[in-house]
C-alpha positions in Angstrom: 54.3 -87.6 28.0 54.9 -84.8 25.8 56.1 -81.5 27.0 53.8 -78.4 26.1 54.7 -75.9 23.9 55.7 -73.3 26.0 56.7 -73.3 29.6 57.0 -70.8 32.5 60.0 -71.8 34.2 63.0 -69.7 33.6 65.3 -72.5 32.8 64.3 -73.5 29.4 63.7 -69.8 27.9 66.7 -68.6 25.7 68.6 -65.4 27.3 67.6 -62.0 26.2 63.6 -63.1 26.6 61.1 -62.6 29.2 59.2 -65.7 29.9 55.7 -65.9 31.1 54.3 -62.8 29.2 53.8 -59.0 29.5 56.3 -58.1 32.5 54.0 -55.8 34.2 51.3 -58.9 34.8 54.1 -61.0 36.2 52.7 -62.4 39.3 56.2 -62.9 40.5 57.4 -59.1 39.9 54.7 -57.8 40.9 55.2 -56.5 44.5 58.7 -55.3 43.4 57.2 -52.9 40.9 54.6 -51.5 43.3 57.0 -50.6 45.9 59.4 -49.0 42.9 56.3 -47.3 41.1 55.3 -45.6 45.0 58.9 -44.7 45.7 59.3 -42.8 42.5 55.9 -41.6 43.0 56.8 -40.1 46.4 60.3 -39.0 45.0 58.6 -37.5 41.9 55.7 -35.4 44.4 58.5 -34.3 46.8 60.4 -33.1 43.6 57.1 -31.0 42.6 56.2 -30.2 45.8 60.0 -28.8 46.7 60.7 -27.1 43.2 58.7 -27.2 40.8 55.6 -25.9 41.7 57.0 -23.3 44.2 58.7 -22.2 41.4 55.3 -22.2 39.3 54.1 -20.5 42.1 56.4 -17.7 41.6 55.4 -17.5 38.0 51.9 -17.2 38.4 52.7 -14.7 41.5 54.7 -12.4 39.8 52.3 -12.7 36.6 49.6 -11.9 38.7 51.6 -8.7 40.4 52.6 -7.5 36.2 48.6 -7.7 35.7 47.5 -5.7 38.5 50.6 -3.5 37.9 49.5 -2.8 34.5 45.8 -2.2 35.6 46.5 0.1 37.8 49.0 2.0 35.3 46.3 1.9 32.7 43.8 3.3 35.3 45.6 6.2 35.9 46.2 6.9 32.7 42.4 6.8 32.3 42.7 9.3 34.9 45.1 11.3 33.4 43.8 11.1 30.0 40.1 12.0 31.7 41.6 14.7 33.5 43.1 15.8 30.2 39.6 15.6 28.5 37.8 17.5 31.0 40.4 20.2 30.9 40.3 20.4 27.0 36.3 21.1 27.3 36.6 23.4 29.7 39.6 25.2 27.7 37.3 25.6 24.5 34.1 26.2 26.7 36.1 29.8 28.0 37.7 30.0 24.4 33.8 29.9 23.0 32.7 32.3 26.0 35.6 34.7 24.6 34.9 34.5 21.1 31.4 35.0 21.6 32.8 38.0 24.1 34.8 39.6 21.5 31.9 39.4 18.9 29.7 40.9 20.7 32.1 43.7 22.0 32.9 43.8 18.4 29.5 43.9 17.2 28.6 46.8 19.7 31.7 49.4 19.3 30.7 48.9 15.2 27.0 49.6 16.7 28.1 52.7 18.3 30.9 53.7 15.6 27.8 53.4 12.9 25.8 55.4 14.9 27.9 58.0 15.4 28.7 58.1 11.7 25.5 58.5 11.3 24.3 61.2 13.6 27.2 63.4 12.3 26.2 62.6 8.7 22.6 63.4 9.8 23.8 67.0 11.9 25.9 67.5 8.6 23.3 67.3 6.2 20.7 69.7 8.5 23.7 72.1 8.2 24.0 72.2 4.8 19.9 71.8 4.9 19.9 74.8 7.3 22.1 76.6 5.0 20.5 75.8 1.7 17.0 77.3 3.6 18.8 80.2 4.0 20.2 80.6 0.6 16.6 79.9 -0.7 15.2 82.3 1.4 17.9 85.2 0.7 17.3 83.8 -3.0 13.5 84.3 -2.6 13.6 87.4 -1.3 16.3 89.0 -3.8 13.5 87.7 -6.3 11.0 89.2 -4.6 12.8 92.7 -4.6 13.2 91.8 -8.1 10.1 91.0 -8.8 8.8 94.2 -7.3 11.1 95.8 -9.7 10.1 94.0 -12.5 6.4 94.4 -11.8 6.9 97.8 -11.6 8.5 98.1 -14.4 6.1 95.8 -16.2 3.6 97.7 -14.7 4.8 101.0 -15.5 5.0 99.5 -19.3 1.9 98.4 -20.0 0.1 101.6 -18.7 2.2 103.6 -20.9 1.3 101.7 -23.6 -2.8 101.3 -22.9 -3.0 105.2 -21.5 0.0 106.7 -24.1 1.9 108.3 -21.0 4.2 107.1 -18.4 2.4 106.7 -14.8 4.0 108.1 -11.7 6.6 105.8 -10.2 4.9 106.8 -6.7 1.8 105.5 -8.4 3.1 102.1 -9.9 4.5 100.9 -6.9 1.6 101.7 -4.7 -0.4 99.8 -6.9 1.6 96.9 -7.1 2.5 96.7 -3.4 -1.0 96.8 -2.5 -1.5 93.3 -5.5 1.4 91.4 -4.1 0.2 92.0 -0.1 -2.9 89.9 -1.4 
């Protein structure tokens, strides 16, 4: 009888190969690799479990404590900031009040100066208006007197010219007297 190609006993394959096909199928190895693949599973989930994710842990932890660190830090900053807005507004709300304060103070004492200018240009100019009556009336009446005169003399002139002799003075300024009371 002929031998087959390949065999799986160990003695006839060369050293240095693995007889029988992939390892991890090996019905013979089997059982040996289970009990090796659950003690490094159990060695590999007590080495997470004892260090590596504690230390996770504290990664997470402390990134957790930064975050609500820097939220609380930016909310009172928002405070601040809000704080800092309000008191702006308010700061140029009296600043507007003032302005507006000093305008119209402003506004009123150039009132009041302007009126005053203006009621002593006003009592000035009746002063001289006063006093320029008066002139015109002590001019009026120095050419009424002269007026008189001239009329008189006018008078007295034309008389002497239509009549050939000189009236009486008495006469002339009886008659115009008694003309200009008309």
């Amino acid at each position: 009888m002929a031998e087959p190609a390949h065999t799986t006993s160990t003695e006839h394959v060369p050293k240095g190969e693995h007889g029988g096909g992939f390892p991890p199928f090996n019905s013979q190895t089997f059982a040996s690799q289970l009990v090796w693949l659950v003690v490094f599973f159990l060695l590999l989930y007590v080495l997470m479990a004892k260090w590596a994710l504690p230390q996770v842990a504290r990664v997470l932890e402390n990134r957790q404590k930064r975050i609500a660190d820097d939220v609380a830090e930016a909310s009172r900053l928002k405070e601040q900031s809000d704080a800092a807005l309000a008191d702006y507004e308010k700061a140029l709300a009296d600043a507007r009040s003032r302005a507006q304060a000093i305008a119209n103070e402003t506004r009123e004492k150039q009132a009041a100066a302007a009126e005053a200018a203006r009621k002593k240009t006003e009592d000035e100019l009746n002063q001289k208006l006063a006093e320029a009556e008066r002139t015109i009336a002590a001019t009026k009446q120095a050419a009424m007197r002269n007026v008189r005169a001239v009329a008189e003399d006018a008078a007295a002139a034309i008389v002497e010219r239509l009549i050939g002799s000189a009236p009486s003075k008495n006469a002339v300024a009886t008659a115009v007297a008694d003309v200009l009371k008309r």
